[in-house]
FIZA-202320 format. One record per residue (C-alpha): residue number from 1; x, y, z. Coordinates in nm, 3 decimals. Layout:
N
<pt pos="NUM" px="X" py="Y" pz="Z"/>
...
***
This chain:
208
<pt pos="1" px="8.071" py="12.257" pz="13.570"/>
<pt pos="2" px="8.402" py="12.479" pz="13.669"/>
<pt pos="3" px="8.531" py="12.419" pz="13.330"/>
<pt pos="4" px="8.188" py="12.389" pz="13.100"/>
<pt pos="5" px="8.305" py="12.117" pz="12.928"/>
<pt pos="6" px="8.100" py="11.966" pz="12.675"/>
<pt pos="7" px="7.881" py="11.662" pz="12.822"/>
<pt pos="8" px="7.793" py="11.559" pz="12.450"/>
<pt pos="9" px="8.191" py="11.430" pz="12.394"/>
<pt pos="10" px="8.309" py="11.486" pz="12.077"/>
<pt pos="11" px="8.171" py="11.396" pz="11.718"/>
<pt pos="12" px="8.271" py="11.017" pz="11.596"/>
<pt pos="13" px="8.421" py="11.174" pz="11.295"/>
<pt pos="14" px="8.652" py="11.368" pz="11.552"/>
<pt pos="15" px="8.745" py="11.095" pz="11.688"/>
<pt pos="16" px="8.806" py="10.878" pz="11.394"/>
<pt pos="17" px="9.036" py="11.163" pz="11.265"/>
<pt pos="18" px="9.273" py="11.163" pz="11.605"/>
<pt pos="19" px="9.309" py="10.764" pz="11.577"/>
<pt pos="20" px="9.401" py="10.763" pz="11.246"/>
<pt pos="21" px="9.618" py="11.117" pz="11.290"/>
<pt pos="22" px="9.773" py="10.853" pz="11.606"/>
<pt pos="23" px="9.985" py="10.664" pz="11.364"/>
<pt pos="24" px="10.196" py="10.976" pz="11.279"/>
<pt pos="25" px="10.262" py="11.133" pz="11.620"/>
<pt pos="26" px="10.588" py="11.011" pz="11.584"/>
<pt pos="27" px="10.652" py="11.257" pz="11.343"/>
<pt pos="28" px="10.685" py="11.671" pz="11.441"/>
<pt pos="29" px="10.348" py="11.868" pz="11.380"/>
<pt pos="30" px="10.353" py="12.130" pz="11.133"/>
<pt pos="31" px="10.453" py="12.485" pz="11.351"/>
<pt pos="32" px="10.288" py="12.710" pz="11.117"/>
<pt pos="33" px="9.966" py="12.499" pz="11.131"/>
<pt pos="34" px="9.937" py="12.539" pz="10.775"/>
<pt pos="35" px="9.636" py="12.330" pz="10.723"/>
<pt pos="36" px="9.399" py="12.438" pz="10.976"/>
<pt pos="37" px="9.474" py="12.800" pz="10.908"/>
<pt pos="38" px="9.343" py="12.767" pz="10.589"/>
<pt pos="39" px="9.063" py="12.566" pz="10.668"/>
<pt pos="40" px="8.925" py="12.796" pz="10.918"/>
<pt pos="41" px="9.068" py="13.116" pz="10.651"/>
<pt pos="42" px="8.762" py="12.929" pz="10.400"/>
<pt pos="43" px="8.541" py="12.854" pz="10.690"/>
<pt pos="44" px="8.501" py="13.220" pz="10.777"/>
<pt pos="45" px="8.579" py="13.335" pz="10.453"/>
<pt pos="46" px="8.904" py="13.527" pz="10.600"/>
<pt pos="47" px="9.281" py="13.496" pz="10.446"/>
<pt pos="48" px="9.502" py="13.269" pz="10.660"/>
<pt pos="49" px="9.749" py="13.589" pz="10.771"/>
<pt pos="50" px="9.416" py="13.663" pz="10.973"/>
<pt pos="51" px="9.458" py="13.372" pz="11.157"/>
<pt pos="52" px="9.658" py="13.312" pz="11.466"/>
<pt pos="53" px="9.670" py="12.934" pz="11.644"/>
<pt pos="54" px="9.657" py="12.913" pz="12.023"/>
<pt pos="55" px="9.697" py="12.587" pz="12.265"/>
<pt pos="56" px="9.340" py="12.661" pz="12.350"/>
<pt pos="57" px="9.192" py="13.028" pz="12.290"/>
<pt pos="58" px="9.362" py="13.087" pz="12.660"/>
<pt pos="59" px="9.720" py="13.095" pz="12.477"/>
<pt pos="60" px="9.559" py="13.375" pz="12.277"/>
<pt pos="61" px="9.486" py="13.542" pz="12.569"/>
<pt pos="62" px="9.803" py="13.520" pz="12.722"/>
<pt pos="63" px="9.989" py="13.598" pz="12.424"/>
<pt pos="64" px="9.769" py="13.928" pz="12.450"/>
<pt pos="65" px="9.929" py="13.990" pz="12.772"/>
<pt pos="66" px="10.330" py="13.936" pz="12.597"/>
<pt pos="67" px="10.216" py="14.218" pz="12.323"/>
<pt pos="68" px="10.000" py="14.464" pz="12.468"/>
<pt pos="69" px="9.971" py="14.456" pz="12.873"/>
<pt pos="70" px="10.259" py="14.646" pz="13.109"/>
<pt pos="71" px="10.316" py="14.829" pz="13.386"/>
<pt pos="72" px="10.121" py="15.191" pz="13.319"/>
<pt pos="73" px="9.848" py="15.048" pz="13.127"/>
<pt pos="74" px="9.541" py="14.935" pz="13.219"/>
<pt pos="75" px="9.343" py="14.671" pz="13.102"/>
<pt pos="76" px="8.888" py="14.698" pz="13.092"/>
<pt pos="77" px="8.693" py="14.413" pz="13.160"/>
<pt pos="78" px="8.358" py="14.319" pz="13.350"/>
<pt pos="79" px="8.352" py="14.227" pz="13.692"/>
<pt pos="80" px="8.209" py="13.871" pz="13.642"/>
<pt pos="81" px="8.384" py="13.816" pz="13.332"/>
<pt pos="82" px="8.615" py="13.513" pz="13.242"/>
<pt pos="83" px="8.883" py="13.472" pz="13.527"/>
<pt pos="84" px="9.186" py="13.471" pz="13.265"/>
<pt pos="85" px="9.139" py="13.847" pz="13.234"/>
<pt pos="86" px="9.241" py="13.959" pz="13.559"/>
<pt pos="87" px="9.499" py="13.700" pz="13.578"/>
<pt pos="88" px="9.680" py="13.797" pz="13.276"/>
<pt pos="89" px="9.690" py="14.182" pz="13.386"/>
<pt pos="90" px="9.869" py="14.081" pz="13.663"/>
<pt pos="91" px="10.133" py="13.884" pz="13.501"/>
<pt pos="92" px="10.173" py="14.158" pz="13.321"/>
<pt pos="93" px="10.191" py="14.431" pz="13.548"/>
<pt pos="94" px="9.911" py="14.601" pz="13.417"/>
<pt pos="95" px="9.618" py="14.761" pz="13.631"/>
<pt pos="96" px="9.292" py="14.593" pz="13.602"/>
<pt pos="97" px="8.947" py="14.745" pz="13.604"/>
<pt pos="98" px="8.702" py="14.547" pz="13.677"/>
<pt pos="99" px="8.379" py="14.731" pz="13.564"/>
<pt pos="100" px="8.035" py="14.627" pz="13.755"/>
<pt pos="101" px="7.788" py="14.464" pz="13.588"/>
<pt pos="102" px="7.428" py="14.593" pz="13.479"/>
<pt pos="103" px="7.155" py="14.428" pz="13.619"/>
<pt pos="104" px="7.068" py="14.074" pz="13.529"/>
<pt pos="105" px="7.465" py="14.012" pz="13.529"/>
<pt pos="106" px="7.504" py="14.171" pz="13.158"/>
<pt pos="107" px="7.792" py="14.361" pz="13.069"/>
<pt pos="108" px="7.758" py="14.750" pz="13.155"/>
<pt pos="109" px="7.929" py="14.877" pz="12.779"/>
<pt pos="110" px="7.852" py="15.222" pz="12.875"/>
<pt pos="111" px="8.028" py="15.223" pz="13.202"/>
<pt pos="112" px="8.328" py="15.017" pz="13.041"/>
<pt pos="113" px="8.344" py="15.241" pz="12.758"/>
<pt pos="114" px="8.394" py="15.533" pz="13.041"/>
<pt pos="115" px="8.676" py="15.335" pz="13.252"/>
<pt pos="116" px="8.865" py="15.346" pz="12.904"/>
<pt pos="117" px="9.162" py="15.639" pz="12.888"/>
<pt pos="118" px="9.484" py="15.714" pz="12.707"/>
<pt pos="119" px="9.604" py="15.441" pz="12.879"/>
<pt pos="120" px="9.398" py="15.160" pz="12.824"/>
<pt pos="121" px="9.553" py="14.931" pz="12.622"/>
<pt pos="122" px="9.326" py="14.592" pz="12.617"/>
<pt pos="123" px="8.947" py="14.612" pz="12.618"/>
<pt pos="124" px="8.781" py="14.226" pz="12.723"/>
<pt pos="125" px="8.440" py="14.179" pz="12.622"/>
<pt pos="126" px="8.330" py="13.816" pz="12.685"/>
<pt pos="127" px="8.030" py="13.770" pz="12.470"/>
<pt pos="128" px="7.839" py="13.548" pz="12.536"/>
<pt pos="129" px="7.962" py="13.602" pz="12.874"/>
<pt pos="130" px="8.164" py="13.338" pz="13.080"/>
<pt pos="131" px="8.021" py="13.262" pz="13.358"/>
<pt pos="132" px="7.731" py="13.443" pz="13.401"/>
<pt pos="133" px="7.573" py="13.311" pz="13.021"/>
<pt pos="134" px="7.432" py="13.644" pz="12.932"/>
<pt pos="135" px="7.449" py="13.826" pz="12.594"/>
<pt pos="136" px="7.477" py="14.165" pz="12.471"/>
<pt pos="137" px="7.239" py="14.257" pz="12.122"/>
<pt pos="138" px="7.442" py="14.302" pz="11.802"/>
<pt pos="139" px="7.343" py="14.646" pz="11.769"/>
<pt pos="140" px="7.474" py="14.724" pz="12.152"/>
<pt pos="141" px="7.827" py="14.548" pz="12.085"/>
<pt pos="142" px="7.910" py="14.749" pz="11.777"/>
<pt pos="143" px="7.826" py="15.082" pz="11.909"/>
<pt pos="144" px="8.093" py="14.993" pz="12.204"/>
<pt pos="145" px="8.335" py="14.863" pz="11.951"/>
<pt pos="146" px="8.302" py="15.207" pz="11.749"/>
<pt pos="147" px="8.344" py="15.387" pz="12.093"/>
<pt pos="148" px="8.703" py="15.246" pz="12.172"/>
<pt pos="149" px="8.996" py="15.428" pz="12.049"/>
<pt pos="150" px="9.174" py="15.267" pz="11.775"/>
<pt pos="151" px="9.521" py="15.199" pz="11.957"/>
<pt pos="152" px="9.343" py="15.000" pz="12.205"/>
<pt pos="153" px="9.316" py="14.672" pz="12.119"/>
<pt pos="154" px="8.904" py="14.500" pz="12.159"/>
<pt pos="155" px="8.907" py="14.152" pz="12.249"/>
<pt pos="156" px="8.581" py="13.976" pz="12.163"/>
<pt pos="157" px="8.589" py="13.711" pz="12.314"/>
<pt pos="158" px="8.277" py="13.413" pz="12.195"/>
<pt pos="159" px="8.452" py="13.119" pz="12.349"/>
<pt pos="160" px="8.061" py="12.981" pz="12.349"/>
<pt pos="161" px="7.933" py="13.145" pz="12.026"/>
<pt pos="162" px="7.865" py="12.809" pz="11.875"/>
<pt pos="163" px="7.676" py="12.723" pz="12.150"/>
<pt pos="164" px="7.468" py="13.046" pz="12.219"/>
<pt pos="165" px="7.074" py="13.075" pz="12.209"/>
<pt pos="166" px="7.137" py="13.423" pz="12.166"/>
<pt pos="167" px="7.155" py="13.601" pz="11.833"/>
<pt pos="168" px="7.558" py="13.682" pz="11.822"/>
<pt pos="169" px="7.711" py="13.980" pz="11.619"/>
<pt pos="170" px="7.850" py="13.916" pz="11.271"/>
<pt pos="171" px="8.171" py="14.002" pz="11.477"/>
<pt pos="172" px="8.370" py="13.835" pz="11.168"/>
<pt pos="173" px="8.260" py="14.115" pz="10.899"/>
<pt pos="174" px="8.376" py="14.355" pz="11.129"/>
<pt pos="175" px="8.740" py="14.306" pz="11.093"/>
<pt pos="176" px="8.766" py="14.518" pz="10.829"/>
<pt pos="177" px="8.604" py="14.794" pz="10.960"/>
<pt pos="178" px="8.824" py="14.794" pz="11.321"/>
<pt pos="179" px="9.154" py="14.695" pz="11.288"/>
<pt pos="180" px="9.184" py="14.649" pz="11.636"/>
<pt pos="181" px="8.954" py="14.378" pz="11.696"/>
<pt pos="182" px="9.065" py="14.074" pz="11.780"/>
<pt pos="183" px="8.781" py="13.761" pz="11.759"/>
<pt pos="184" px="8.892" py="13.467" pz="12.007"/>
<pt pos="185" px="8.700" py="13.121" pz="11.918"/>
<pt pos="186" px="8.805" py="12.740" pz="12.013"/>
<pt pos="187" px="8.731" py="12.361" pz="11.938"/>
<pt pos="188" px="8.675" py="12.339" pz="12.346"/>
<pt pos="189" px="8.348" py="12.373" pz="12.367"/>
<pt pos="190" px="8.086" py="12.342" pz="12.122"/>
<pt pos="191" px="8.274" py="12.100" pz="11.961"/>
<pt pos="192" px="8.365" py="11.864" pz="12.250"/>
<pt pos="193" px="8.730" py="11.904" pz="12.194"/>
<pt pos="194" px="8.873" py="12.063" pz="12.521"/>
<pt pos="195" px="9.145" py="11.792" pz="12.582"/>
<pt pos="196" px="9.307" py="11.863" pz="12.223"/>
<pt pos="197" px="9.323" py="12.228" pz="12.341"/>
<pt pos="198" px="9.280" py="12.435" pz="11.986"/>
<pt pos="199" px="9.225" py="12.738" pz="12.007"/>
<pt pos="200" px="9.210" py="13.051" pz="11.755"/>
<pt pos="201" px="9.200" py="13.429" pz="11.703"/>
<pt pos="202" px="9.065" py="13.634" pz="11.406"/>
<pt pos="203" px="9.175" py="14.009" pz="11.332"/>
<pt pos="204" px="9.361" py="14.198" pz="11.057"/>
<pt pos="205" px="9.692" py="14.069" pz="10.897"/>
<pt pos="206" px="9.891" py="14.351" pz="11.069"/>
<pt pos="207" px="9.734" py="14.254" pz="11.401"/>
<pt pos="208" px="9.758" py="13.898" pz="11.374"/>
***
């Protein structure tokens, strides 16, 4: 339950694909991950430069942390948000503020839009939410995007958007519009893949 992995296992065509991927391990994997980039580029309708690779959508995070986060800035999440958050503030040096949740354990966007300031350089918004399993609307999530000031970078983070019973943003169309969003996804969950740990982020070509 600690880690929400996926009690369903993966799909037998997953698994057919690693045995018969087994019989070339002893060769080097491709660094540039040239395949799946553009198979996830078509899948979201995106160019592959959009695409950044992670061992797990946590390596995204942390790599986060190695571009934007250090000592002076200040990083804006939710109180009950995922754990990695706060954890890779502090690696970094930077300050984290927690913001307190609304009632019914749903982000508080007004209240994190306000803890934002000139030196806020990451924004975390885990939607849907890890672990609390509550969603923002569409129409709430792009008003706080629009609100955030364009040199801060917006994490959206939808770990569990393949998953969700709640109606999710079209957070992909919005790359083009906000250069400074940043769309973390992974194989972990809804696809029963946690032990492969692949991972992905979506944002502008620049960004990526």
């Amino acid at each position: 339950l600690a880690s929400n992995e996926n009690s369903l296992g993966p799909s037998p065509q997953a698994v057919e694909a690693i045995e018969r991927a087994a019989w070339s391990m002893h060769l080097y994997p491709d660094g540039g991950t040239w395949e799946l980039r553009n198979k996830l580029a078509e899948h979201h309708g995106l160019s592959a430069d959009q695409i950044i690779p992670g061992n797990g959508s946590n390596e995204i995070l942390e790599l986060i942390g190695h571009c934007f986060c250090r000592p002076g800035a200040n990083v804006v999440f939710s109180a009950h948000a995922f754990i990695v958050y706060k954890l890779v503030s502090a690696l970094f040096g930077s300050e984290s503020r927690e913001v307190p949740m609304a009632d019914g354990l749903v982000h508080d966007l007004d209240a994190m839009a306000a803890a934002i300031d000139e030196n806020t350089s990451v924004v975390f918004l885990c939607n849907p939410n890890n672990p609390t399993g509550t969603s923002c609307g569409v129409d709430a999530i792009r008003a706080f995007i629009e609100k955030i000031p364009a040199d801060t970078l917006v994490v959206l983070d939808e770990a569990y958007a393949e998953i969700s019973p709640a109606e999710l943003p079209p957070s992909v169309d919005w790359l083009e519009a906000f250069p400074n969003l940043l769309i973390c996804r992974t194989f972990s969950k809804g696809y029963g893949l946690a032990g492969m740990r692949i991972g992905y982020g979506l944002g502008s070509p620049d960004l990526i």
